[in-house]
N, C-alpha and C positions, 0 to 999 in steps of 0.2 A: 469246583473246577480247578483251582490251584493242588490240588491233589491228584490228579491227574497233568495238568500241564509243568509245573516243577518237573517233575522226573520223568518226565517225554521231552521236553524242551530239549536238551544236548544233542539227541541224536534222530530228532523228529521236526526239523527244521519247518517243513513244510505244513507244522501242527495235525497234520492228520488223525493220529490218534485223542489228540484233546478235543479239535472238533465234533468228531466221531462221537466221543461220549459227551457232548452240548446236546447233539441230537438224539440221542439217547435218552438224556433226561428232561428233551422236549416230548416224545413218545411215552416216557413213563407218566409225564403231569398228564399229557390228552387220555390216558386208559385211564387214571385214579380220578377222571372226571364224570361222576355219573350220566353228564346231560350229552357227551360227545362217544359216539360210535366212527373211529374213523379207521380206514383199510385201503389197501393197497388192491389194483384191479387191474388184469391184462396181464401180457406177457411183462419181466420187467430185466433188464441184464443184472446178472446176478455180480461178475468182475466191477469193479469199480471207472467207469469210465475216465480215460485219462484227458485229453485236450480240447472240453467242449463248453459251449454255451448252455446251460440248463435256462429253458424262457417257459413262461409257465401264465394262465391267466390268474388275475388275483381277484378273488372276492371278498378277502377278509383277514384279519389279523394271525387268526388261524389255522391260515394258509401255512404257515410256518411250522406248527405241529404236524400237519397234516404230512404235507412233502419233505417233512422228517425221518419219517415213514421208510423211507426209499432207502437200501442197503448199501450207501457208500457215501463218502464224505464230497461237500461242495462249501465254496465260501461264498455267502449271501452277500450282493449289493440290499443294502435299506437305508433306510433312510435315518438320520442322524440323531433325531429325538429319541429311535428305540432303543441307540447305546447310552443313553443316559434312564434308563429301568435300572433300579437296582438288582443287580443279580444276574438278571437276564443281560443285560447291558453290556456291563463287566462281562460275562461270560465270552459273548461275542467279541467285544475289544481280545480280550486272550487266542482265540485261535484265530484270527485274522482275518472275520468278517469285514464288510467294506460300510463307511458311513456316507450317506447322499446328502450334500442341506437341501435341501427343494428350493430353485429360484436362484438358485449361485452357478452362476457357469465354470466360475474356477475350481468349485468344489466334484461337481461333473467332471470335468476333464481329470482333475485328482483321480475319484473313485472309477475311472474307468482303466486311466493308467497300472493303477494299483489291482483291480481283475485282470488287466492284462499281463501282469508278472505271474500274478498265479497261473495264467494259461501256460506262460511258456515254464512254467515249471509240471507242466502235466497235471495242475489241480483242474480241478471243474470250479464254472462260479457257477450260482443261482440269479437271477434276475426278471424283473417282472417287468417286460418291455412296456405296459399298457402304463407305468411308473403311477398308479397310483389304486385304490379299490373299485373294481364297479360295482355303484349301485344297485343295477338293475340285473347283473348275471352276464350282460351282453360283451362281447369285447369294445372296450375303447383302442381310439386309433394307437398303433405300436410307435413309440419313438426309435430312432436309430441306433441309441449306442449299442447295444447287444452286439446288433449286427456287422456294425465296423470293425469293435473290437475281434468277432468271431473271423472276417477277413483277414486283418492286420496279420494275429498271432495264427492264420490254418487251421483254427479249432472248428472241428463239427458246431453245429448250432442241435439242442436237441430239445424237441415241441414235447412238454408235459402239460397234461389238463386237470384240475379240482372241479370238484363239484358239492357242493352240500353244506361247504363252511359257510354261506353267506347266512344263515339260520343261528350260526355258535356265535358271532360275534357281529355285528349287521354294521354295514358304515354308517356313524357318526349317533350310533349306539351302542353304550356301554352292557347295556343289560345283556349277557350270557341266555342262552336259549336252548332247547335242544337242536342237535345237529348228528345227519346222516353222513358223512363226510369219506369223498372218495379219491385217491388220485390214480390217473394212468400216465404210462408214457408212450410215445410214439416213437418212429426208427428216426435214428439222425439224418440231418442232411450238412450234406459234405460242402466244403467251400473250396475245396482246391480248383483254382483256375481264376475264379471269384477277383475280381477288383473293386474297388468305393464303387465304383459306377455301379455295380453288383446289390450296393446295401437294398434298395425297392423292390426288386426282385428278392431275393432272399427273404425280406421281412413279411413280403407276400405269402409264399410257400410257407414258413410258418406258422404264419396268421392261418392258412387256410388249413393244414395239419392240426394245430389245436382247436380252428371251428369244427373239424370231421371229432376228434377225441372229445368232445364236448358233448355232441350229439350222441356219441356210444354212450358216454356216463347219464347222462339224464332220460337212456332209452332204459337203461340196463342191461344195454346186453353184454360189456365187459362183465370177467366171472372173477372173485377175490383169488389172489395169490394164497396159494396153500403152505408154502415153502420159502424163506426168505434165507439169505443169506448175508450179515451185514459187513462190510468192508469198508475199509479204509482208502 
């Protein structure tokens, strides 16, 4: 990654291009993995979206290969143990992903401030509002920061759904499995007019967008993207 970010750094402030090839070489580890088939499904915007909440259900560690997938760059809230991975870690410290401690409100309000600069710089963040894996597939209840943040800064809030990583990496198992792994995305929803008083509402509508995206993936009847276009 420092091979790329040294000589982007000067004039790529907003790391775009280093992140871009993070997830790149997240995409190339999930293809060189025999046990993981994972693909992109449904319409998907090929432009890079600029001022929005990416909120996504999470069932698994690689969930993060998976919705690597998707042709534009986002900076990930996770949680703070995965920037100490070697490699992977590091990686993310460099383009500006966000670190969560689980249990620390000061560290919350940090990493949410810190997604919020990226908004008003037209970056997209990723965030997994359910803030932890489901066991079971099902969604857990949504917390609010997504949604405040998406108010504060005017950023669309935009519902993506996984389905099939919970088989590659299963919570609170290490052992690697085969896995069918799919993601789609749905159309944003806008916040302009939106107040706090807004955040339940809001987090409703995309709670229920990702349960409709959820039920298309595990019917099948989203079709794989044929054509991808990836962007910065």
């Amino acid at each position: 990654m420092m091979a790329v970010y040294l000589p982007t750094r000067p004039f790529d402030s907003r790391r775009l291009i280093s992140g871009r090839a993070l997830r790149l070489v997240a995409v190339a580890a999930a293809k060189f993995n025999p046990f993981w088939r994972f693909r992109v499904v449904g319409p998907v915007p090929e432009a890079r979206p600029r001022r929005v909440v990416c909120v996504s259900n999470h069932l698994s560690y690689t969930d993060i290969f998976l919705i690597s997938h998707l042709p534009w760059e986002m900076k990930w809230l996770s949680k703070d143990s995965i920037f100490r991975i070697p490699c992977v870690g590091w990686g993310m410290w460099l383009v500006g992903d966000v670190p969560l401690a689980r249990g620390s409100a000061q560290s919350a309000k940090a990493a949410l401030s810190r997604c919020a600069e990226w908004l008003r710089r037209d970056v997209p963040v990723m965030i997994f509002p359910e803030g932890t894996r489901s066991p079971t597939g099902e969604l857990l209840p949504f917390k609010d920061g997504a949604f405040r943040i998406a108010i504060e800064t005017g950023a669309d809030v935009l519902p993506i759904a996984v389905w099939g990583t919970q088989s590659a990496l299963p919570k609170n198992d290490w052992r690697a499995g085969f896995a069918r792994g799919v993601v789609t995305v749905g159309e944003p929803i806008s916040t302009r007019g939106m107040t706090l008083a807004d955040v339940p509402r809001l987090k409703g509508e995309a709670r229920t967008r990702i349960e409709a995206l959820l039920e298309r993936l595990r019917s099948g009847e989203e079709r794989p993207v044929h054509r991808q276009v990836s962007t910065v």
